[in-house]
FIFI-753835 format. One record per residue (C-alpha): y, x, z; residue in one letter. Coordinates in steps of 0.5 Angstrom, whole numbers, padded with zeros to 4 digits, always signed. Example, Ala and Ser with C-alpha at 12.3 -4.5 7.8 and 13.67 -1.06 7.14 Angstrom:
residues 2
-0009+0025+0016a -0002+0027+0014s 
END
This chain:
residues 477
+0094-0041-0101x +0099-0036-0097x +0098-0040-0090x +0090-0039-0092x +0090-0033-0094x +0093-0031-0087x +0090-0035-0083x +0083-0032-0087x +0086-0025-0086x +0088-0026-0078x +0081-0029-0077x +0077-0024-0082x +0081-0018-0078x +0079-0022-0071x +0073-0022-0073x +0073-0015-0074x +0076-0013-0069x +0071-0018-0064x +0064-0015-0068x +0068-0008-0066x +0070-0010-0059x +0062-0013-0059x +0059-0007-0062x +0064-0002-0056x +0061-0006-0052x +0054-0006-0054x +0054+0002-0055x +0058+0003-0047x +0052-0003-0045x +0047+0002-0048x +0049+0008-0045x +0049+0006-0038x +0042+0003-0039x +0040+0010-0042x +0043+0014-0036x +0040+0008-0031x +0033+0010-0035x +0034+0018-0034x +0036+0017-0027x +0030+0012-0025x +0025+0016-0029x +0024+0022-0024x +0023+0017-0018x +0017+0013-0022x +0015+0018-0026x +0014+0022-0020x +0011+0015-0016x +0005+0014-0023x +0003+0020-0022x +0002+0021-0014x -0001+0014-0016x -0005+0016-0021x -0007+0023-0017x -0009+0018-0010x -0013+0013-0013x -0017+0017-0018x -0024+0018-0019x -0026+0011-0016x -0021+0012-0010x -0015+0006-0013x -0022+0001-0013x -0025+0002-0006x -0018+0003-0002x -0019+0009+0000x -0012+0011-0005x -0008+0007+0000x -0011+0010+0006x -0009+0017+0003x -0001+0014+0002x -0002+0011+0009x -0004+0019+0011x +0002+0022+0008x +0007+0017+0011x +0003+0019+0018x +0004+0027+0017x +0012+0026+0014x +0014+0021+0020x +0011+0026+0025x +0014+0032+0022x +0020+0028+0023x +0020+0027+0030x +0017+0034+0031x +0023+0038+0029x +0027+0033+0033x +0024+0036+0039x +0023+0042+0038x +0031+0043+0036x +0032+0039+0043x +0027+0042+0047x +0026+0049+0044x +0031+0051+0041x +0038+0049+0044x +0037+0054+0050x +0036+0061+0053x +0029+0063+0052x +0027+0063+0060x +0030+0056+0060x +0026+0054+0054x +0019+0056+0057x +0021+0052+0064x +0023+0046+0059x +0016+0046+0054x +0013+0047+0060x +0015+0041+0064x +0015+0038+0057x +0007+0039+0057x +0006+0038+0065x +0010+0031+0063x +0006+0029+0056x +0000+0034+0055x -0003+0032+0062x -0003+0024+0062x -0006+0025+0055x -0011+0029+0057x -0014+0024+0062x -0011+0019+0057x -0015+0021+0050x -0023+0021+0053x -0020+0013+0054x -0018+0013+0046x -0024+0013+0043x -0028+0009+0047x -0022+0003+0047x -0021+0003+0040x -0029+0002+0040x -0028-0005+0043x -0023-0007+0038x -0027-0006+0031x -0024-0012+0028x -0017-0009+0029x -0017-0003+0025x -0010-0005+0021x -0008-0008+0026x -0009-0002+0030x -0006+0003+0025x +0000-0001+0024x +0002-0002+0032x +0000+0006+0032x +0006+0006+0026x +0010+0001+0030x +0010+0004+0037x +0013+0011+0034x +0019+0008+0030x +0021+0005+0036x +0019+0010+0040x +0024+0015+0035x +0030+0011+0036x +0029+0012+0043x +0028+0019+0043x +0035+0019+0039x +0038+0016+0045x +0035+0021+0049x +0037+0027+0045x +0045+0025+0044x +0045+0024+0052x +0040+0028+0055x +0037+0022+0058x +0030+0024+0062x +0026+0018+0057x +0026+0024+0052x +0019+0026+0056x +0016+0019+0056x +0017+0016+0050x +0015+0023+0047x +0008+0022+0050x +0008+0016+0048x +0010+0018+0041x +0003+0023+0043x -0001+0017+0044x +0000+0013+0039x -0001+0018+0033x -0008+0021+0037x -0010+0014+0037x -0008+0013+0030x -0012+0020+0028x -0018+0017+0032x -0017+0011+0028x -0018+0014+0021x -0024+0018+0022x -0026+0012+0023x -0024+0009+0017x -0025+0014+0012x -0033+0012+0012x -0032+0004+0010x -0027+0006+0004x -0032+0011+0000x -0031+0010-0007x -0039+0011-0011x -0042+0018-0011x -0036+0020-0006x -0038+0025-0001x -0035+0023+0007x -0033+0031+0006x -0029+0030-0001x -0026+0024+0002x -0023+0027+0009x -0021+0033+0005x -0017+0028+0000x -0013+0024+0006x -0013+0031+0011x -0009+0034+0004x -0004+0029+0003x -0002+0029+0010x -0001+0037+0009x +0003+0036+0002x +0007+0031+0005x +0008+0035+0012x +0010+0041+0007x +0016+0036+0004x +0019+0033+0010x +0019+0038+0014x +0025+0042+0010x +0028+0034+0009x +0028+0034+0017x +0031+0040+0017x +0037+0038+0013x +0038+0031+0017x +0038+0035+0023x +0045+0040+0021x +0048+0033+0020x +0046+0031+0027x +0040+0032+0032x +0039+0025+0032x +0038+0024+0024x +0031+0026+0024x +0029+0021+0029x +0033+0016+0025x +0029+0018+0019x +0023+0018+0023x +0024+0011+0024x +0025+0008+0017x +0018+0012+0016x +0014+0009+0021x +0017+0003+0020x +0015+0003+0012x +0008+0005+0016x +0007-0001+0019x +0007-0005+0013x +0003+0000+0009x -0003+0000+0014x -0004-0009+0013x -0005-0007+0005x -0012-0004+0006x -0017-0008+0005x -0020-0013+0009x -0026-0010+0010x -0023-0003+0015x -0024-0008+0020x -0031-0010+0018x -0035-0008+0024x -0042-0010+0020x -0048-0005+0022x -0043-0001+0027x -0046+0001+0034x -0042+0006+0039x -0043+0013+0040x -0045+0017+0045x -0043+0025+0046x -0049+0026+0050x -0055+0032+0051x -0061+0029+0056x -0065+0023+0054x -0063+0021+0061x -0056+0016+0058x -0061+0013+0052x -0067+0012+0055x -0066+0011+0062x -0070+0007+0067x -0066+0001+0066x -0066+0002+0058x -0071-0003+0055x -0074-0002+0048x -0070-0006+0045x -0062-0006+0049x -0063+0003+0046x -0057+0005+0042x -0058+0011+0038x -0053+0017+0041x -0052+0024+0038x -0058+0026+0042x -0063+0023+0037x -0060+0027+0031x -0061+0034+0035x -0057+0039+0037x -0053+0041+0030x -0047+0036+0031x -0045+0039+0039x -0046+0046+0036x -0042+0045+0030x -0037+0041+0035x -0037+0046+0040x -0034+0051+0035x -0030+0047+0032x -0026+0045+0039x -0025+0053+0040x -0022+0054+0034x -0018+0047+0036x -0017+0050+0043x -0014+0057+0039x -0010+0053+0035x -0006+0050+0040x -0005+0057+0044x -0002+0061+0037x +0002+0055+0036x +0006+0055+0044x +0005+0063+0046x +0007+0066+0038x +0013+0060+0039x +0016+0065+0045x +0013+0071+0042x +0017+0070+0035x +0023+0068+0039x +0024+0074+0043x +0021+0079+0038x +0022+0076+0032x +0019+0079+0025x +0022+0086+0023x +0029+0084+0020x +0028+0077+0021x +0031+0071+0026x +0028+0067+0031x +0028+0061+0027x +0025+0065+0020x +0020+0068+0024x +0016+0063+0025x +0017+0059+0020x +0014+0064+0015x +0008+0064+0020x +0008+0057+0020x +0008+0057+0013x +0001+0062+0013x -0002+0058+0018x -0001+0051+0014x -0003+0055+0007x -0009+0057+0010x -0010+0050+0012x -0009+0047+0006x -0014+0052+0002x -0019+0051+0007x -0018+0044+0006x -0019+0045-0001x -0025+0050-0002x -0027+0044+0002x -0027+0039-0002x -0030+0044-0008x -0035+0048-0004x -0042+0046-0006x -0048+0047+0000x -0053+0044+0003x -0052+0049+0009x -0045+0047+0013x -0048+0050+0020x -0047+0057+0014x -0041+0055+0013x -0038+0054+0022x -0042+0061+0024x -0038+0065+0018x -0031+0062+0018x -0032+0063+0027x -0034+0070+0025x -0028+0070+0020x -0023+0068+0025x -0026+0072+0031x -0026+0078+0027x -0019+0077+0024x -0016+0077+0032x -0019+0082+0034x -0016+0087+0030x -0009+0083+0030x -0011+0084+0038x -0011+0092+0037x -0007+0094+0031x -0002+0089+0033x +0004+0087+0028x +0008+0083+0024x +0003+0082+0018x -0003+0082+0022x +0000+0075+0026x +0002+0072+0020x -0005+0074+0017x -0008+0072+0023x -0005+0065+0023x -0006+0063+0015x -0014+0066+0018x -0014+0060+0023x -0012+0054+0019x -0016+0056+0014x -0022+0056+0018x -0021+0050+0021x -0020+0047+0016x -0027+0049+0014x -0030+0047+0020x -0027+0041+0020x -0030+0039+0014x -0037+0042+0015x -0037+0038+0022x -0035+0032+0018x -0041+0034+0013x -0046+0034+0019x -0044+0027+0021x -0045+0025+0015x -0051+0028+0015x -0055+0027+0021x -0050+0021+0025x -0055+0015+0023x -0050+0010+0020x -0049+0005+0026x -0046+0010+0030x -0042+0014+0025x -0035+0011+0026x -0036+0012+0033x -0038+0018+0033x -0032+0021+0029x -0027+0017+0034x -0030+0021+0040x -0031+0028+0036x -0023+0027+0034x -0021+0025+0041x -0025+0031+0045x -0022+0036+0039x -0015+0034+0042x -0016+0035+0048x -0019+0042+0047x -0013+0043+0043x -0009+0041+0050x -0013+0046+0052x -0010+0051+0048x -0004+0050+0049x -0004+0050+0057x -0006+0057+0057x -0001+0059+0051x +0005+0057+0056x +0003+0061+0061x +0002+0067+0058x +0007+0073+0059x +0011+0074+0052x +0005+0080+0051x +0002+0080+0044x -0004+0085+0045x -0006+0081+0051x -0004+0074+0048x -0008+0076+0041x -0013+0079+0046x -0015+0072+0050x -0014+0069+0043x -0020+0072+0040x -0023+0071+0048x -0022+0063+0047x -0026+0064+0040x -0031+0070+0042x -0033+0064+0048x -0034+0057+0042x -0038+0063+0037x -0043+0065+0042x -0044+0059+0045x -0046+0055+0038x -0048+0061+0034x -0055+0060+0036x -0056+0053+0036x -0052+0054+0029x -0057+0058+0025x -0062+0054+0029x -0060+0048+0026x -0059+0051+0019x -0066+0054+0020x -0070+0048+0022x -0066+0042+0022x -0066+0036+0019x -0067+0036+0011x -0059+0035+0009x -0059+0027+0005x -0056+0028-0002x -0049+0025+0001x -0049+0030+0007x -0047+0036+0002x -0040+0039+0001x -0037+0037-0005x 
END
């Protein structure tokens, strides 16, 4: 009895002693998963909601959602890349020698591309049965690309200059590619303008974010940005084959042309059946609207180069070199962003309205940056310029819409996007060569301006006077 009382002691205080052990163990178990929920909880809860937001409204069931997600990768890789090259090109030298490395930096990658983007749109009309896989070489090709210039950058290697236009290349093809796509992935009672305005807002958000990230990786070593950019790209890649199949359907399309003169569509050796409807067919409002956008793309480039060294050898009062151009790159991507959101909320039937006021707006703004020159009236002035393309940006898209016939409007997107580049160039070249003046470079600003306003504004009101009637889709929405 004693021995089975002890044997029933020592097994009632195991037993104790094991649900005690189980008991500790589960509680400890139970903490560590609650701890692994609250860590994980921000990470999903953030990507549910990004989720949410990008598929809502009919996006999620039409593919235009991942075509958003897609974007936003696009924008972070490229910022990423960005501020690598402008630490290595820009920032790491005197001023003087800076100008002569960011111009032989335009002589060796603007240039090429110049005669290299009237070539884009064109080819990437040949390939419409490769959309995704276009995009995703596009992704591919600057993550090698990064790790290139990564090399580049630790050794000082001339190969920085070359894989940097191609790193321009690709991501000019891909943005000719997206206009064309957006159209094929329209949720119902979408309109082309809310759509672009939702993938161009992603880019901006993610732009905005990765920028700061950049930033940091770079104070770890010039190449960590470039290696960021690598697994951006590289996650891009992927991402591009998860659109649907039917970006690169290319049923019902047929190829644009950018002409004026009935001569290219119905020429001597044109028969009846072989025309092929161009912009020519629809009247004058989408050249108009595209020539004023291209000043406000070429005024673009040129603030971006000639504020760069103008901020850096006459900073903002108080502030360093670095500080000054970020807070006017702050406006000027603010503005954007605003621009892109009035955008999608604005509701006219008269977008020819919309590109004569925002140029007007914008001419006015240079001019009095030009004569009362200063710090805050730059700032101003670069949130104005972003906003206004922005704007005009959607209000040609709405034109498109409106006035392209369905079987050249991909096309048309990819050639308007890819002679928008090229006036951006443009802009830039003459930024470069600039001396460090800001009157007289606020002067050529609104000059640039001045010329893409007068030279459309007539054919603008025209247009919005008696043009063609605007569809229900062709609206602002």
């Amino acid at each position: 009895m004693a021995a089975a009382r002890s044997s029933h002691g020592t097994a009632g205080a195991g037993g104790v002693k094991g649900r005690s052990r189980s008991g500790g163990s589960g509680r400890l178990g139970g903490s560590v998963r609650a701890i692994g929920r609250a860590l994980h909880l921000p990470v999903t809860g953030a990507a549910r909601g990004i989720r949410k937001a990008t598929h809502a409204h009919g996006a999620g069931e039409s593919g235009l959602g991942k075509l958003i997600e897609l974007h936003a990768v696009n924008g972070a890789g490229d910022v990423m890349i960005t501020v690598a090259l402008a630490s290595t090109v820009f920032f790491s030298v005197p001023t003087d020698e800076a100008r002569g490395r960011v111009a032989l930096y335009l002589a060796i990658t603007m240039a090429p591309f110049t005669l290299l983007a009237p070539v884009i749109g064109p080819l990437l009309d040949r390939l419409p049965h490769g959309r995704r896989a276009a995009m995703a070489s596009s992704m591919l090709a600057r993550a090698l690309l990064a790790l290139i210039i990564s090399g580049a950058v630790a050794t000082g290697g001339l190969e920085l200059y070359p894989a940097a236009l191609g790193v321009l290349v690709a991501s000019r093809a891909y943005g000719v590619v997206r206009s064309a796509v957006v159209p094929r992935l329209l949720p119902p009672r979408f309109s082309l303008v809310k759509a672009n305005s939702r993938v161009t807002l992603s880019g901006l958000l993610a732009t905005g974010m990765a920028a700061p990230i950049g930033a940091g990786l770079h104070t770890i070593g010039p190449s960590w940005p470039l290696y960021g950019a690598f697994v951006i790209f590289a996650v891009g890649t992927f991402l591009s084959f998860s659109l649907p199949p039917k970006v690169d359907s290319a049923k019902g399309e047929d190829r644009a042309l950018l002409a004026a003169d009935a001569e290219h569509l119905h020429g001597a050796r044109r028969t009846t059946a072989q025309r092929r409807p161009g912009l020519r067919t629809v009247g004058p409002a989408v050249t108009h609207a595209l020539g004023a956008n291209a000043a406000l793309r070429c005024l673009s480039g040129f603030l971006i180069f000639f504020l760069a060294f103008l901020l850096r050898e006459h900073p903002l009062t108080g502030e360093s070199a670095a500080v000054s151009l970020g807070i006017v790159g702050v406006a000027a991507g603010t503005g954007n962003a605003l621009g892109t959101a009035v955008g999608a909320w604005l509701k006219s039937r008269a977008p020819e309205m919309i590109i004569v006021t925002v140029v007007a707006f914008v001419l006015g703004a240079a001019i009095i940056a030009a004569v009362f020159f200063g710090a805050f009236l730059v700032t101003c002035l670069a949130a104005v310029a972003g906003f206004a393309q922005a704007l005009a940006k959607l209000s040609l898209d709405a034109l498109i819409q409106r006035d392209v016939p369905e079987l050249v409007r991909t096309s048309a997107f990819a050639r308007s996007e890819t002679l928008l580049q090229m006036a951006w160039v443009l802009g830039g070249a003459i930024g470069i060569v600039l001396p460090l003046n800001g009157v007289l470079g606020l002067a050529v600003g609104a000059a640039i301006v001045a010329t893409g306003w007068l030279t459309t504004i007539r054919g603008l009101l025209a247009s919005a006077r008696h043009g063609t009637t605007p569809r229900p889709r062709g609206t602002l929405l």
